[in-house]
C-alpha positions in Angstrom: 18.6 190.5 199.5 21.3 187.9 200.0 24.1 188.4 202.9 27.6 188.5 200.5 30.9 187.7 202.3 33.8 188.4 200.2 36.5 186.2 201.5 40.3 184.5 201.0 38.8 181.2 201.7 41.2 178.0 200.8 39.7 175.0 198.8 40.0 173.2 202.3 37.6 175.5 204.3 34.9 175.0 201.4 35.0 171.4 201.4 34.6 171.1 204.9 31.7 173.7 205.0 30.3 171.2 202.2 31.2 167.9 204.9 28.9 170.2 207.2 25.7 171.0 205.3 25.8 167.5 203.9 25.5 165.9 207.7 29.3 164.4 207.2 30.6 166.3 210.3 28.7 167.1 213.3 25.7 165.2 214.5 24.9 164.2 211.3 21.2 164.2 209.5 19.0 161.5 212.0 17.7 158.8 210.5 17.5 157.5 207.2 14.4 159.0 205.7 15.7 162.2 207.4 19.0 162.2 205.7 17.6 161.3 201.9 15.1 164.0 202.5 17.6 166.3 203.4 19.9 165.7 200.7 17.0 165.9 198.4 18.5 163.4 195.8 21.3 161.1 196.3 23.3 159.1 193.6 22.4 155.7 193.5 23.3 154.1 190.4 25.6 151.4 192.9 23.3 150.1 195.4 25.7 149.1 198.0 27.2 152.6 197.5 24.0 154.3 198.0 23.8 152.4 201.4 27.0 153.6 203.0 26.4 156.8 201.6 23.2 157.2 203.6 25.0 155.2 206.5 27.8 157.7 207.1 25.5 161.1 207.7 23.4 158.7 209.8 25.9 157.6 212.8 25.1 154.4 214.7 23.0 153.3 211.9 23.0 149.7 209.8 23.0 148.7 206.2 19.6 147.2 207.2 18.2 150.3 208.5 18.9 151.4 204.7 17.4 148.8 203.4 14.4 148.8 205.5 13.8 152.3 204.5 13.5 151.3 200.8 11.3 147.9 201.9 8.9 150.7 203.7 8.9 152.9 200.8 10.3 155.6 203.2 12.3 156.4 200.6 12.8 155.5 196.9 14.8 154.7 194.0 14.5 156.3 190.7 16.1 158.1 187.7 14.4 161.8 188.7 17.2 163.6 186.3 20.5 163.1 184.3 19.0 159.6 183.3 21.1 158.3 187.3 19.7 156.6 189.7 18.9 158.4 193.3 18.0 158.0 196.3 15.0 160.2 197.3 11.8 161.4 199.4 8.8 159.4 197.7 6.8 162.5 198.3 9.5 164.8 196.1 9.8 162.1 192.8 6.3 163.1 191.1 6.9 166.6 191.0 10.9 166.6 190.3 9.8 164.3 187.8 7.5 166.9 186.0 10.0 169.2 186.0 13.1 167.1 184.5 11.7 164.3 182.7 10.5 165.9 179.6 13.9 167.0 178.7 15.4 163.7 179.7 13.5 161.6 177.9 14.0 164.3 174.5 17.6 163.5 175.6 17.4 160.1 174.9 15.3 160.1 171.8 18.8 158.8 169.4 19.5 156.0 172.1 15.5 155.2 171.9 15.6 155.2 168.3 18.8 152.8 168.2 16.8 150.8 170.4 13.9 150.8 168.2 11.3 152.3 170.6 8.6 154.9 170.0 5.5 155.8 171.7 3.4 153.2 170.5 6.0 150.6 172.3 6.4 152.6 175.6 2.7 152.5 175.6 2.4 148.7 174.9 5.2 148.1 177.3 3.1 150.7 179.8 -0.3 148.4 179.6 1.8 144.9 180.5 3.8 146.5 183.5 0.6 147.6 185.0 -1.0 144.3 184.3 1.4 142.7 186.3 1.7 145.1 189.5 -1.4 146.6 189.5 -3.2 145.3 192.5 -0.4 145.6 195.4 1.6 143.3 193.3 5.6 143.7 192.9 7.6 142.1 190.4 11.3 141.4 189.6 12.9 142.9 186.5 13.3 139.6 185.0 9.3 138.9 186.0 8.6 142.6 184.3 11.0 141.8 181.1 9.0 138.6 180.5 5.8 140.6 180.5 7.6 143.2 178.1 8.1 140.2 175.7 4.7 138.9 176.2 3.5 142.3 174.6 5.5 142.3 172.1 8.1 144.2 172.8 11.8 142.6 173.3 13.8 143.7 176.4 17.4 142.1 174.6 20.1 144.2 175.2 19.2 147.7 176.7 16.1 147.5 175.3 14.4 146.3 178.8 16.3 148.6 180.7 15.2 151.6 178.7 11.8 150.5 179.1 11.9 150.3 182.4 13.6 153.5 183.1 11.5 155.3 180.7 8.1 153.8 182.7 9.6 155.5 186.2 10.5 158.7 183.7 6.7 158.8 183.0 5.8 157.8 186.6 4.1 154.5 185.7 6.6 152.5 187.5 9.1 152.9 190.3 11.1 150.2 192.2 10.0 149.0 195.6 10.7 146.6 197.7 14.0 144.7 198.4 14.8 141.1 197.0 18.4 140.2 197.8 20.4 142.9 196.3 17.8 143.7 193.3 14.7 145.9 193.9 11.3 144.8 192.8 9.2 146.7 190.3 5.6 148.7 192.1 3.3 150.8 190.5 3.9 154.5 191.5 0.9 155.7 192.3 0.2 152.5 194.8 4.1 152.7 196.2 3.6 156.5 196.6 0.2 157.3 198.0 1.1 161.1 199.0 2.7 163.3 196.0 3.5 166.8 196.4 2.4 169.1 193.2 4.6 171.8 192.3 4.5 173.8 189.1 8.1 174.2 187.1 8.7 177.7 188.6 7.7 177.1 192.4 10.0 173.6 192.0 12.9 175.0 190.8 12.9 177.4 193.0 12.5 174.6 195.8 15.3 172.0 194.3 17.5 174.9 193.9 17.1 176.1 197.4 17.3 172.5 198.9 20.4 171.8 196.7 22.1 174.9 198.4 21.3 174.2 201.9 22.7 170.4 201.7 25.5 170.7 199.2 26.5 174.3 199.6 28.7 176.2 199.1 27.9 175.5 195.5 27.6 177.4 192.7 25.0 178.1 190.1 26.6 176.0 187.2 26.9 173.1 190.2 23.0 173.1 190.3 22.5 173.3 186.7 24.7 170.6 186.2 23.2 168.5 189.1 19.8 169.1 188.2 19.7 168.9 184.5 18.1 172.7 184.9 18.8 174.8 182.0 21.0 177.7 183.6 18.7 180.3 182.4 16.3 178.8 184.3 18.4 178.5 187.2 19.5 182.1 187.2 15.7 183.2 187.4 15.3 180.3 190.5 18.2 181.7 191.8 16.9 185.6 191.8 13.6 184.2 193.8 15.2 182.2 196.5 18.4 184.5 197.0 17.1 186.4 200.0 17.0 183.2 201.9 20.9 181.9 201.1 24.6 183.7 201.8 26.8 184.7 198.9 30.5 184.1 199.1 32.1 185.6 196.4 35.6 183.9 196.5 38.2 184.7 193.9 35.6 186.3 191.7 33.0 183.0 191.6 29.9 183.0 193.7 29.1 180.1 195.8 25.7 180.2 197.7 25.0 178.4 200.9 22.7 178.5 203.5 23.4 181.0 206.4 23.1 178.3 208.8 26.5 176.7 207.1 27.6 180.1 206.4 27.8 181.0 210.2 29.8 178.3 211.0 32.7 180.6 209.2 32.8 182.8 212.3 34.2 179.9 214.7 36.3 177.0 213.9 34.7 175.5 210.9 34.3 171.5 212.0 35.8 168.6 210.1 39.9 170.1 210.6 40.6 166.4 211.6 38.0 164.4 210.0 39.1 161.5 208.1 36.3 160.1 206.1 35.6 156.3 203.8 33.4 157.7 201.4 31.6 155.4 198.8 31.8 155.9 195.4 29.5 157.8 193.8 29.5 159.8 196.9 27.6 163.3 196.7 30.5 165.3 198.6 32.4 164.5 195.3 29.5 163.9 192.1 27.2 166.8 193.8 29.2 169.0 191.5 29.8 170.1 188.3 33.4 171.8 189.2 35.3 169.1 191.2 38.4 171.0 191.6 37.8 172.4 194.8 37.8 169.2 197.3 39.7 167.1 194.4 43.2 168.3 192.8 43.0 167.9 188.7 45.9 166.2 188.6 44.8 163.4 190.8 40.9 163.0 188.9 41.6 159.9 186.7 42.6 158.0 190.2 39.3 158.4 191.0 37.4 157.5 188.0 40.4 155.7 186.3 40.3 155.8 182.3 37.4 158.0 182.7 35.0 154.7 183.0 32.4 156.6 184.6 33.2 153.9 187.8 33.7 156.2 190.8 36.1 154.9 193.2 36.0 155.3 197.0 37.4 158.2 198.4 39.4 159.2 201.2 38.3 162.5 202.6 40.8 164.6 205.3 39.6 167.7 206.6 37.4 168.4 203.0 39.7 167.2 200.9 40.2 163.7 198.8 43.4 162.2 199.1 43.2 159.2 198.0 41.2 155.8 197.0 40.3 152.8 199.8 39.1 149.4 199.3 37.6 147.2 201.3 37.8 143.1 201.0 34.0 141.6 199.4 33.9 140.3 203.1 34.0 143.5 204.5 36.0 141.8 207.9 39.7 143.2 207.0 40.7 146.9 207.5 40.6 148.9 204.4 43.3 149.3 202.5 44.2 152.9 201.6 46.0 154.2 198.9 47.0 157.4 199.6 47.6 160.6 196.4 51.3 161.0 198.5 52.9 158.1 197.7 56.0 158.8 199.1 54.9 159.9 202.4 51.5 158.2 202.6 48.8 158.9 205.5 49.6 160.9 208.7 49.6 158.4 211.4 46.6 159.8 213.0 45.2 159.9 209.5 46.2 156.3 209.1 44.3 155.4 212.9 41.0 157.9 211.9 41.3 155.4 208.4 41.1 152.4 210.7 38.2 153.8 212.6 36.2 154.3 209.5 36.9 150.8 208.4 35.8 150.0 211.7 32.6 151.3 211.5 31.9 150.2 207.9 32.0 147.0 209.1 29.8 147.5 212.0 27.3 149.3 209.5 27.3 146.1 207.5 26.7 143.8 210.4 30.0 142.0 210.0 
């Protein structure tokens, strides 16, 4: 039976328990495959976001360390649910896959049949991808499009995209190896040699109880949401695993986390002074269906302005986002912060921990 603390906790003690099970704080998560594995599933939809993402729970490490991961197939790059792109263990997509893709793929069935494509084309499109990179071979999207055409089947518009995606949905394809800032196209089952096999039940379970560990305290509409899970499934995922997580029922809503995190509520919870330069897209902020707890309502449209669905980066003090940064294409200028406060801006020691972070985004990108 699950440990429940009942407790006054403010919005900034949660989102720095959440800096702390997601390796932000602290020693941070190791090495690259170590900190994807960890997180279980990482946005990735912006590549270069993805990088620093993975860079800042891994300290002293290099955009090319990231890189080389994905070039080793240490980790990979696919849409395992919510139709976005993650960052992920190889060994974890062909059974997260079996448990989200069905319902994804139903999901899209209106913006397939806009598109014009039905069974019979995914399966032509199938046959030509695999005559391509069967063999060891990898292939660039435009390489892959071309052989979509040569079957038959146009890639114009979204159409090649869809295709694509919809091949790493059924895990035919997934992308590989590195060429400039674009990944190549492998066959799965060559990329990824050693594939876990869960059933539905015993994966949920495991997602669920991996989600809680690294983005905890979260709730069971956070995982639902994050997961694509139906809730009723999640509530049954959550009665299995409960006895290994701790409750903490604040304000009436429960938020499970892993009693590793949880025990850090007896001492001096870490991250009090941390000033972080989170990416967009960052999971400390789109781990989540209910944002409202590291990032005030009011201020939500600075982040994703218009509601674009284009995630700004965030400034993170002591669990909480308070403002946007950006850094020059160049990445050799400090960042330039724009704080929520406009009137009183950054802290001056907020202002110096900014210019350390800037610091070491540039050292992470070799500039």
């Amino acid at each position: 039976m699950a440990a429940v603390v009942r407790a006054r906790l403010s919005p900034g003690i949660l989102g720095r328990l959440r800096l702390a099970s997601q390796g932000l704080v602290g020693a941070g998560l190791g090495t690259v495959p170590a900190a994807v594995r960890w997180m279980t599933a990482m946005q990735a939809q912006d590549l270069q976001a993805a990088f620093w993402a993975a860079g800042q729970r891994v300290p002293g490490s290099r955009v090319a360390d990231v890189r080389a991961a994905l070039d080793r197939g240490e980790i990979v790059r696919s849409w395992p649910m919510r139709g976005t792109l993650h960052l992920l263990a190889p060994e974890d997509l062909k059974w997260m896959l079996a448990i989200t893709s069905g319902r994804l793929i139903r999901g899209l069935a209106g913006r397939h049949r806009q598109l014009d494509i039905g069974a019979a084309d995914a399966d032509a499109a199938q046959e030509a991808a695999l005559r391509l990179v069967s063999g060891g071979r990898a292939a660039t999207r435009a390489e892959l499009f071309q052989a979509f055409e040569r079957a038959g089947q146009s890639p114009a518009g979204q159409r090649g995209i869809h295709l694509l995606g919809l091949l790493c949905q059924r895990g035919c394809l997934v992308q590989g190896p590195l060429e400039g800032n674009q990944q190549r196209v492998v066959a799965f089952d060559e990329w990824i040699t050693d594939s876990r096999t869960l059933g539905r039940e015993e994966g949920i379970a495991e997602l669920l109880l991996r989600y809680l560990y690294s983005h905890g305290p979260a709730s069971e509409r956070d995982f639902a949401w994050w997961s694509g899970i139906p809730l009723t499934e999640t509530r049954a995922a959550l009665a299995a695993v409960k006895g290994e997580l701790v409750e903490l029922d604040v304000r009436g809503t429960s938020y499970w986390l892993s009693p590793e995190t949880a025990a850090l509520l007896d001492g001096v919870v870490p991250g009090g002074r941390s000033v972080l330069a989170l990416p967009g897209f960052d999971e400390f902020l789109l781990g989540y269906a209910d944002r409202s707890l590291v990032l005030p309502a009011e201020h939500s449209d600075k982040i994703v302005p218009g509601g674009n669905g284009v995630f700004r980066k965030t400034i993170v003090a002591a669990g909480q986002v308070v403002g946007t940064w950006t850094a020059p294409g160049n990445g050799r200028s400090a960042a330039a912060a724009e704080p929520f406060d406009t009137v009183n801006g950054l802290r001056p020691a907020a202002q110096k921990s900014l210019e350390l972070q800037a610091a070491k985004y540039r050292r992470f990108l070799g500039t």
